[in-house]
C-alpha positions, -999 to 999 in steps of 0.1 A, spaced: -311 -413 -902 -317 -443 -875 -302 -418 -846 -325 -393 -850 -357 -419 -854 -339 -432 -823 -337 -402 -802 -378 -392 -815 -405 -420 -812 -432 -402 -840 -470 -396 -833 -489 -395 -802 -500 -428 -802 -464 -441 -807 -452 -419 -780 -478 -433 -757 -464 -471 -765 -431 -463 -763 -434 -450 -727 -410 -423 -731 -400 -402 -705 -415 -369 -702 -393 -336 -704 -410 -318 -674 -396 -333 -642 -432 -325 -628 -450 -344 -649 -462 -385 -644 -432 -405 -659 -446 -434 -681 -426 -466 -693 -440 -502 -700 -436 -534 -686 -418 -563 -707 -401 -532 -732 -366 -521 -738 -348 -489 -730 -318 -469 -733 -316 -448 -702 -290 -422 -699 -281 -388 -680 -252 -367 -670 -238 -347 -639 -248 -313 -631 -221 -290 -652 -209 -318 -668 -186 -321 -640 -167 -358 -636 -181 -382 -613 -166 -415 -619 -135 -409 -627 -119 -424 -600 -119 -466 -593 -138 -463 -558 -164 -443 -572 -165 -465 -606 -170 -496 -582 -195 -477 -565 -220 -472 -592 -213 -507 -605 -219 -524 -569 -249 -504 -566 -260 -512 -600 -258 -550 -592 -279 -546 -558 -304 -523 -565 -318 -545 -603 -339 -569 -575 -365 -553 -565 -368 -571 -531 -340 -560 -511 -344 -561 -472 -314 -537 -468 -296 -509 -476 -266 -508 -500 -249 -492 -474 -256 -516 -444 -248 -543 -469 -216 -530 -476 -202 -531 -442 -207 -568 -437 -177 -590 -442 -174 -602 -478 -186 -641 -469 -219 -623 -459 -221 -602 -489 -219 -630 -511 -244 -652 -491 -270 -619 -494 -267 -621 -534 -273 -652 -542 -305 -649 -520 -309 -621 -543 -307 -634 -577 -338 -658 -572 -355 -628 -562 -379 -607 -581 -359 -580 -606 -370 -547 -613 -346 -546 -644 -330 -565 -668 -297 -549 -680 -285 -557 -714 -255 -533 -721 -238 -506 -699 -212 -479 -706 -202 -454 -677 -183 -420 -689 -165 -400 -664 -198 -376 -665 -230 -396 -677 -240 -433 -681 -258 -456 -705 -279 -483 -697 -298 -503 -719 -322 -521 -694 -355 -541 -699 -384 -531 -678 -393 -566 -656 -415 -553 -633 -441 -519 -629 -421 -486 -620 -393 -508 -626 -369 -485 -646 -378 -457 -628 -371 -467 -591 -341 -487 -599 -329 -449 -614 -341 -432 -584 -322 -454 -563 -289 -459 -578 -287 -421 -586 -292 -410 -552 -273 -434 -536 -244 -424 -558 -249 -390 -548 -244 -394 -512 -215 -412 -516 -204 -390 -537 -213 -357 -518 -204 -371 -489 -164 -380 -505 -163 -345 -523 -178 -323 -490 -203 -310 -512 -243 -309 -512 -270 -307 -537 -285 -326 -571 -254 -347 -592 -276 -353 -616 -297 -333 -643 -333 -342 -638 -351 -362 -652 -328 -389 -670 -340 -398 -700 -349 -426 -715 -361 -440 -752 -378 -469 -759 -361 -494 -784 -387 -504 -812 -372 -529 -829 -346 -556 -833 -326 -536 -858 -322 -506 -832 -317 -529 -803 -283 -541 -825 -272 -507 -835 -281 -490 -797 -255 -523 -779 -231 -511 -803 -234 -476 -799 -228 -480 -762 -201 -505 -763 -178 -485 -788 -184 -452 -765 -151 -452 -744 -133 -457 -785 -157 -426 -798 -147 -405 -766 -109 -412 -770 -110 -429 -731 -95 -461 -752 -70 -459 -781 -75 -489 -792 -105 -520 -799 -82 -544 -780 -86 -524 -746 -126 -530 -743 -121 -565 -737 -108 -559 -699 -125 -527 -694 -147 -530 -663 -175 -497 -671 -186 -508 -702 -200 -544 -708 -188 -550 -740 -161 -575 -725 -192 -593 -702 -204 -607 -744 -165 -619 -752 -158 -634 -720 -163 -670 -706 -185 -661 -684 -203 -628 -678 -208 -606 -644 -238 -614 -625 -258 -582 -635 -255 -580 -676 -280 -605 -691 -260 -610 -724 -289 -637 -738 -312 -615 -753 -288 -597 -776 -265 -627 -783 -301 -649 -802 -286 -630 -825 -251 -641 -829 -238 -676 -835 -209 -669 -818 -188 -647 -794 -167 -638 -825 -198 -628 -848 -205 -601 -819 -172 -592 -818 -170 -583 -859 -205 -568 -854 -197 -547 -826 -161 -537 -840 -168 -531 -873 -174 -498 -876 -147 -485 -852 -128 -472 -882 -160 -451 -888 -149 -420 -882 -183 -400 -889 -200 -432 -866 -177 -428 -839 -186 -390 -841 -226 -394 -840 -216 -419 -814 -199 -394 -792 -222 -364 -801 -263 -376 -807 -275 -380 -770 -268 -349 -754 -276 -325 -783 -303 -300 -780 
């Protein structure tokens, strides 16, 4: 099936182009410049970690400042300015070099997806680094608690083609209907942690690129009959819920 071709890049050679990441946490992490991946991981024990809204803002803010790769400051020190400055420190931002691009987004209540373009080297992989470990000590500090959130290393899968590009988006955007978060299509239109509602809206947030995978749509409503079509698929919304974490 394409989820299993998905989740296994065959041959050496392939593996090698892909740039996936390895299993060992010691060993040299390898992904390539200009590619697309779907990053994922989960908490320690599976335990929730952004199921409440300040934490949920959290990981989105910190995705949104930590894609450019030049940043003078730290999220934290940024986040105590007054709002004016904040705003004023972005838009310096967004004409600044990027270590990601991010195409599609869902955030569970105990793992995330990303589907991110690599922009510049070590991109995907400091942009990880940082957003993980910043979440953490917010989230440590909040909880009273101390040690890793997150298993290690994520993981990550390189996207080979335009076909699996399609079917990954949608995968990820119909993840809160195959986990039962949602009950229904209608709520992923205003729902903030996944960015399936950045591709039907007038205008997107600042830190989804929605052009890449909308060349292949004519319009707003073709990606909305693409991406819902199968949310009556009961053994897709299944694999959807089940195929990254297994084994």
């Amino acid at each position: 099936s394409w989820l299993m071709t998905h989740l296994v890049c065959t041959g050496l050679t392939h593996r090698e182009n892909c740039g996936l990441i390895n299993s060992m946490p010691e060993r040299r992490t390898l992904l390539v410049m200009g590619e697309v991946y779907h990053v994922y991981n989960r908490s320690v024990a599976q335990q929730p970690i952004f199921d409440k809204k300040r934490g949920q803002e959290r990981i989105l803010n910190l995705i949104n400042f930590y894609r450019f790769k030049s940043n003078s400051q730290r999220f934290s020190h940024f986040n105590r300015q007054a709002d004016r400055e904040k705003e004023k420190y972005l838009k310096s931002l967004y004409f600044s070099q990027k270590r990601v691009e991010i195409l599609a987004f869902s955030i569970m209540p105990n793992h995330y997806h990303l589907v991110v373009k690599q922009v510049c080297e070590a991109g995907i992989v400091d942009f990880i680094r940082i957003i993980q470990d910043g979440y953490a000590k917010y989230f440590n500090l909040k909880n009273k608690r101390s040690g890793s959130l997150f298993l290690s290393p994520f993981k990550a899968v390189c996207v080979d083609t335009d076909e699996q590009l399609l079917r990954l988006c949608r995968y990820v955007h119909l993840n809160e209907l195959a986990s039962y978060l949602l009950k229904n299509p209608q709520e992923l239109a205003s729902y903030g942690l996944n960015s399936y509602s950045d591709y039907i809206a007038d205008k997107p947030r600042p830190f989804v690129n929605t052009n890449i995978l909308m060349n292949f749509f004519k319009t707003k409503k073709d990606f909305e009959k693409f991406t819902l079509g199968q949310v009556n698929d009961q053994e897709e919304l299944g694999q959807i819920k089940h195929f990254l974490f297994e084994g």
